[in-house]
C-alpha positions in Angstrom: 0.0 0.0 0.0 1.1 3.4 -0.9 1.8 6.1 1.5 -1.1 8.6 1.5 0.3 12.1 0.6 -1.6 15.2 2.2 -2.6 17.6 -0.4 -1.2 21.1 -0.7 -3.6 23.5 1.1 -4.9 26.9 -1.2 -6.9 29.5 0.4 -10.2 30.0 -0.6 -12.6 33.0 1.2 -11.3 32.6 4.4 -8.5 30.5 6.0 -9.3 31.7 9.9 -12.1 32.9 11.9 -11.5 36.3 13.0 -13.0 38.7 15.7 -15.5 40.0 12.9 -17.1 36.5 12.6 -17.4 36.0 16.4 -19.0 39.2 16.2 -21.4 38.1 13.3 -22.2 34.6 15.4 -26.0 36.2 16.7 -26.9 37.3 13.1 -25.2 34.0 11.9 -27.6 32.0 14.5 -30.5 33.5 13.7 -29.8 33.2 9.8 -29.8 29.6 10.4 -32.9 28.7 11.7 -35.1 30.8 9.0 -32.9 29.0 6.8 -34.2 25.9 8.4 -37.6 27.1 8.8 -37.6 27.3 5.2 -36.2 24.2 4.4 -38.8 22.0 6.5 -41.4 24.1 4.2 -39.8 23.2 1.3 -39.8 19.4 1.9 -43.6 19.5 2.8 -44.3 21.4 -0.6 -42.4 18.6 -2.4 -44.0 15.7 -0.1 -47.0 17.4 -1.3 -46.3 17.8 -4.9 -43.1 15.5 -6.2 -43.2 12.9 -3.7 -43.8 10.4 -6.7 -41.2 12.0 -8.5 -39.1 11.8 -6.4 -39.2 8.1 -5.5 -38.9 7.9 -9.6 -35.6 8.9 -9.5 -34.7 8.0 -6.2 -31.3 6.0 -7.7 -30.0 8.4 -9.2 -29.1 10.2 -6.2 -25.5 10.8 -6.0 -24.5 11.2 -2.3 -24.3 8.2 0.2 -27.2 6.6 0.4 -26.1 3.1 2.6 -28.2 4.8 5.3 -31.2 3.9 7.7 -34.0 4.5 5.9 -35.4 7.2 7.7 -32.2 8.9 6.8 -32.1 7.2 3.4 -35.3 9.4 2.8 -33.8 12.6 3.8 -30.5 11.8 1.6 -32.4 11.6 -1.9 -35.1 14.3 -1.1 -32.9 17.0 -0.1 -30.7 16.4 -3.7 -33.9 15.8 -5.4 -35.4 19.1 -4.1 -31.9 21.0 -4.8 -30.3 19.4 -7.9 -32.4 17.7 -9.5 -33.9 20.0 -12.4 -37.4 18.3 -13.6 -38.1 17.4 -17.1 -41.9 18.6 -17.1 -40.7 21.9 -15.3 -37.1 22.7 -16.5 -36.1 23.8 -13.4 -35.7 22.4 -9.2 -38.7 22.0 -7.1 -36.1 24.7 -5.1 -36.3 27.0 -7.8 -40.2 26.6 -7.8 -40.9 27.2 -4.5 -38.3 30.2 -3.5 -39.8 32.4 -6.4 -43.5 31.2 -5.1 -43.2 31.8 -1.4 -39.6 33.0 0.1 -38.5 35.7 -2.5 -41.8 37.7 -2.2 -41.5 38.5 1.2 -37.8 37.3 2.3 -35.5 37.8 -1.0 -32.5 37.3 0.7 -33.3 34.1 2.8 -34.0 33.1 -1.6 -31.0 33.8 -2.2 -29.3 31.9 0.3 -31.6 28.9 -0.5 -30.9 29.2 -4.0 -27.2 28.4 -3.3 -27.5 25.2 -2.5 -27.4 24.1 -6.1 -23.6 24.4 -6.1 -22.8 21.8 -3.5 -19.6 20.6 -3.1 -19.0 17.2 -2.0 -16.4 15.1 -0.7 -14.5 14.6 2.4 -13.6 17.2 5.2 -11.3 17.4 7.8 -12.1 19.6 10.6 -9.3 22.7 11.5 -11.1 23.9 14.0 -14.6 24.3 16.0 -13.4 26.5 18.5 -15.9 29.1 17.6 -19.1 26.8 16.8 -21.2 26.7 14.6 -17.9 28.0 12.4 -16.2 25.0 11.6 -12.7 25.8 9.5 -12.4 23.0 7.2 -10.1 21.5 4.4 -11.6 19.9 1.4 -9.5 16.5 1.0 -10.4 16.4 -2.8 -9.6 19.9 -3.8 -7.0 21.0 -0.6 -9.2 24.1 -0.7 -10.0 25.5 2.8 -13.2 27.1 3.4 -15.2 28.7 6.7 -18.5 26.5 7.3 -21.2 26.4 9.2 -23.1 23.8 11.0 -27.3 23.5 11.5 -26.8 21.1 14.2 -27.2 22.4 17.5 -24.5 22.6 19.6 -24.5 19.8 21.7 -22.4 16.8 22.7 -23.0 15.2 19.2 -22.3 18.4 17.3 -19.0 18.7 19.3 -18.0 14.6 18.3 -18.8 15.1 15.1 -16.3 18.3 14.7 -13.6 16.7 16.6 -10.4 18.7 15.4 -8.4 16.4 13.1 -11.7 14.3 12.4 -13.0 13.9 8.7 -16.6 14.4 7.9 -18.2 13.2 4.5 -20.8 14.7 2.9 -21.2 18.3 1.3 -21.5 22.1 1.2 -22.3 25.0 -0.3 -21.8 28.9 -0.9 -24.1 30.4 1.6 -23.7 33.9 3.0 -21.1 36.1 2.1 -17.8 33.9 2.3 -19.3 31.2 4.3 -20.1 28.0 3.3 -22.8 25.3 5.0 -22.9 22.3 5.4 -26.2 20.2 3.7 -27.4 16.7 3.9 -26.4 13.9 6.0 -23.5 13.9 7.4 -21.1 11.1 8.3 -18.0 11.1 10.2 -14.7 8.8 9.6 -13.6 7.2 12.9 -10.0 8.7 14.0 -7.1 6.4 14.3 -7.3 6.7 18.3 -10.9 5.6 17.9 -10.1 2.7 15.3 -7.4 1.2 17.7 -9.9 1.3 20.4 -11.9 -0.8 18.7 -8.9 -3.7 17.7 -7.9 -3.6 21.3 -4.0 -2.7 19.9 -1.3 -0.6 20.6 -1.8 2.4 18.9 0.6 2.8 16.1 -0.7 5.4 13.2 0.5 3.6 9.9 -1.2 0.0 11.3 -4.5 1.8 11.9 -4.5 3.6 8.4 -3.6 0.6 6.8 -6.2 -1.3 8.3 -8.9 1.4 8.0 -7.9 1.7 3.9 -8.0 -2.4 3.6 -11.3 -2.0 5.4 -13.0 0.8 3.1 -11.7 -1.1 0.0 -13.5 -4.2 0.8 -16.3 -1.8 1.6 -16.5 -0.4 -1.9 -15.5 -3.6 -3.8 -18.7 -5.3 -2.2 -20.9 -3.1 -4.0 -24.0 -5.1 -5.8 -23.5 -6.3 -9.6 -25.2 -7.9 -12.4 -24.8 -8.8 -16.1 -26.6 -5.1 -16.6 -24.3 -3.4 -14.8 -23.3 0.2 -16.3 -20.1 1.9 -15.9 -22.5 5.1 -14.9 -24.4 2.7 -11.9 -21.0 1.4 -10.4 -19.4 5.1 -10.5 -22.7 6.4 -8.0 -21.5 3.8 -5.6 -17.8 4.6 -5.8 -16.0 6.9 -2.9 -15.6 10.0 -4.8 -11.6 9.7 -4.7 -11.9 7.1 -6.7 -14.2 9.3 -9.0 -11.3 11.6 -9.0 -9.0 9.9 -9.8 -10.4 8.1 -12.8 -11.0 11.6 -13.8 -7.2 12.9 -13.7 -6.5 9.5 -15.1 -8.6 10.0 -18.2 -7.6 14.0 -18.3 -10.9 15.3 -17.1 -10.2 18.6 -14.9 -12.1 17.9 -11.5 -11.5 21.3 -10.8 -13.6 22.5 -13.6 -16.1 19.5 -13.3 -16.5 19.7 -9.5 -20.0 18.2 -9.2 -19.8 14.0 -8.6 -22.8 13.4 -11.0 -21.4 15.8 -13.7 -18.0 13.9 -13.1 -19.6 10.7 -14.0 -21.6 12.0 -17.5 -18.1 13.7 -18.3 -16.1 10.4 -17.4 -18.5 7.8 -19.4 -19.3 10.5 -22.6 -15.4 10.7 -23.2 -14.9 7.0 -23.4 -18.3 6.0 -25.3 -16.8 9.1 -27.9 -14.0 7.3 -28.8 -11.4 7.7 -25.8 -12.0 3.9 -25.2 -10.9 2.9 -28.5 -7.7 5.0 -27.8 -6.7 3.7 -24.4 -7.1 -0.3 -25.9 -4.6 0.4 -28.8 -2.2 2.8 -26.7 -2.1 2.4 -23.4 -3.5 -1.0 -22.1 -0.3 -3.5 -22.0 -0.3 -6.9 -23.5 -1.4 -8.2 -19.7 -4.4 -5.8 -19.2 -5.5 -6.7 -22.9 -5.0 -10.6 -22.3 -7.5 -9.6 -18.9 -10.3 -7.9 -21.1 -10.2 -11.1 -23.1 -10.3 -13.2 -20.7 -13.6 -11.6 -19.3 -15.0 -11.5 -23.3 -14.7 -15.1 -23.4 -16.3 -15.7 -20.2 -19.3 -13.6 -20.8 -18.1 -10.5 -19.4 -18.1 -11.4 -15.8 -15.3 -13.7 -13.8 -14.2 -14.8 -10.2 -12.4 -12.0 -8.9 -10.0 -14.2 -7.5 -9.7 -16.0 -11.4 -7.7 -12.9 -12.1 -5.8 -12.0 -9.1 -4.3 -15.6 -9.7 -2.9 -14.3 -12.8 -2.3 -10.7 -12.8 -1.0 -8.1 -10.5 -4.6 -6.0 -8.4 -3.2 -4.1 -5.8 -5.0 -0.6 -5.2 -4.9 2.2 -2.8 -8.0 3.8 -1.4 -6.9 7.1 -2.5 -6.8 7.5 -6.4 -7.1 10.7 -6.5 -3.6 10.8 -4.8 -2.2 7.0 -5.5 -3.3 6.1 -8.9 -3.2 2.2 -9.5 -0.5 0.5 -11.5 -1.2 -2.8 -11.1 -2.9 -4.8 -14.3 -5.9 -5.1 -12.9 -6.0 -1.6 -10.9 -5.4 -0.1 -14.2 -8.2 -0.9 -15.7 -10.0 0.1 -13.0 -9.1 3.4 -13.0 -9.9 3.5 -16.5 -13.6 2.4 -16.2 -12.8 -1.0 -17.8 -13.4 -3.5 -14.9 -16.0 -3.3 -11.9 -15.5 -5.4 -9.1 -18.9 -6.3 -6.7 -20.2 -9.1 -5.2 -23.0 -10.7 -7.8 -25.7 -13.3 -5.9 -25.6 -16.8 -7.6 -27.4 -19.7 -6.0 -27.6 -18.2 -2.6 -24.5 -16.9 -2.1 -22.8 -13.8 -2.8 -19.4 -14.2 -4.9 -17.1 -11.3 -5.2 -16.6 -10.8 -9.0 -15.3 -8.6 -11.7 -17.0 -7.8 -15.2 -16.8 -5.8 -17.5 -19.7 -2.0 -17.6 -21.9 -2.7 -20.3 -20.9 1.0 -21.9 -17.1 -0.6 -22.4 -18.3 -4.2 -23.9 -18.7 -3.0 -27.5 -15.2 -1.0 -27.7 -13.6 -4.3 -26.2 -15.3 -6.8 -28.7 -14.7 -4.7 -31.8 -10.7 -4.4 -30.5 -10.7 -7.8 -30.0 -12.1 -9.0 -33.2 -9.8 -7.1 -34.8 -6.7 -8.9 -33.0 -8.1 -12.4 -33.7 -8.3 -11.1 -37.2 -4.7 -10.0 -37.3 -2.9 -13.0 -35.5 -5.0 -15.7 -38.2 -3.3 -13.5 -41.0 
């Protein structure tokens, strides 16, 4: 496994809480729960309105949805009501109901709600909490900095959930001025003190990592497949590092393309327009190609552990940082090989296969080979 390297830190609005945003803390407060006024009026309009809807395109919700369900519900609502613009409207139910009912009496409360369409998600480590509900944070994916705020109350739970050094997944956006808020669930990575707690070992930082990254891998490589599955499907369910990284691997500026979903329909366009075809005759090696052929003869889908007999598979969890190199973990990063666990009798076998957006390139590049080595 790699060493994880820490990216650079650039400023963004603010890199410190000053005395002028202790003194802004009352307005802050009281900013914050109109806000949330508004937003528990907003999801009854849309219970009322788009709840079928809504449950329509439930799966295509981008953020982390392995959630209880109560959460689960909150998850895909709150990116349905903010993101997702509806074909019969052209527009968010957001949109909808801030020009019907806030920005007639309360324009800039609107305004603030209206930000929300340019979350930014990811993972966040918190700098500091001193001052809650400011939380300084640093935007793994980006190494941008940026001033938050929290709409938890303070409280016990608030206070573990912004432990200083602690990393918090899930998303923000531009809110007021230069701050920033968090939106959605949120979720918090256990620290290393807290993960060697629970194996009852010495505490030694590089074991804990270690095992925490072995840990998440298996996490994300357990992901539910079948023959059907898209490259699009499997890259909802990915950690958006890896995201990332398959998008510097394929040249796709994540600084430009900073939305996960947008990521994705940037990602799979480029290789259905022709980018796959490149990579099979100029950068896969005679080992990654003998892999896709392997896979093409057995239907697309194989026993993980078929190939890891064979061919080299180790990965990092970071990819945004620590591309892969090995055969397998190449094509990986490249969109060419899934690996999930696919039920079967039963039983749940890890496996890997082929999205069905990269079968055609493969076939048509493999024909072509059979063609040449009988001539």
């Amino acid at each position: 496994m790699s060493d994880r390297r820490k990216p650079d830190i650039r400023e963004s609005t603010s890199s410190s809480i000053t005395q002028e945003d202790i003194s802004n803390l009352p307005m802050i407060r009281a900013m914050i729960q109109k806000d949330i006024d508004y937003s528990q009026a907003l999801f009854e309009y849309a219970q009322k309105y788009y709840d079928e809807e809504c449950r329509r395109y439930a799966d295509k919700c981008p953020d982390n949805t392995d959630l209880p369900d109560e959460l689960y519900y909150k998850q895909v609502y709150l990116w349905f009501i903010t993101e997702m613009i509806l074909p019969s409207k052209g527009r968010t139910v957001l949109e909808e109901f801030a020009e019907k009912y806030v920005s007639p009496k309360d324009p800039e409360a609107a305004k603030r709600l209206l930000l929300s369409k340019k979350m930014i998600r990811g993972s966040f480590r918190t700098l500091d909490a001193t001052f809650y509900p400011y939380v300084l944070i640093d935007h793994l994916e980006s190494g941008t900095r940026y001033l938050a705020v929290s709409k938890i109350p303070p409280s016990p739970g608030a206070k573990k959930m912004f432990l200083t050094g602690g990393v918090i997944k899930g998303k923000i956006h531009p809110w007021w001025g230069k701050y920033f808020i968090f939106d959605g669930i949120l979720t918090r990575e256990p620290t290393s003190e807290e993960i060697a707690k629970q194996l009852g070992f010495i505490f030694d930082p590089g074991v804990i990592m270690e095992r925490y990254e072995n840990d998440q891998i298996r996490k994300f490589e357990s992901i539910s497949l079948n023959f059907k599955t898209t490259l699009s499907s499997a890259l909802n369910k990915y950690p958006s590092q890896w995201v990332d990284g398959m998008c510097s691997a394929s040249g796709i500026s994540i600084k430009q393309v900073r939305n996960k979903r947008d990521k994705i329909r940037t990602l799979v366009s480029k290789l259905e327009n022709g980018y796959a075809d490149t990579l099979l005759r100029e950068k896969f090696t005679r080992e990654q190609i003998a892999i896709l052929e392997m896979l093409y003869r057995s239907g697309w889908i194989l026993k993980y552990g078929q190939l890891t007999k064979q061919f080299s598979s180790e990965i990092s969890l970071w990819w945004n940082e620590d591309p892969p190199e090995s055969d397998i973990g190449v094509l990986r990063l490249h969109g060419f090989l899934v690996v999930g666990k696919l039920p079967e009798r039963g039983r749940q076998y890890k496996v890997s296969l082929v999205p069905l957006e990269l079968r055609a390139p493969v076939e048509d590049f493999l024909r072509v080979q059979f063609q040449g080595s009988k001539s």
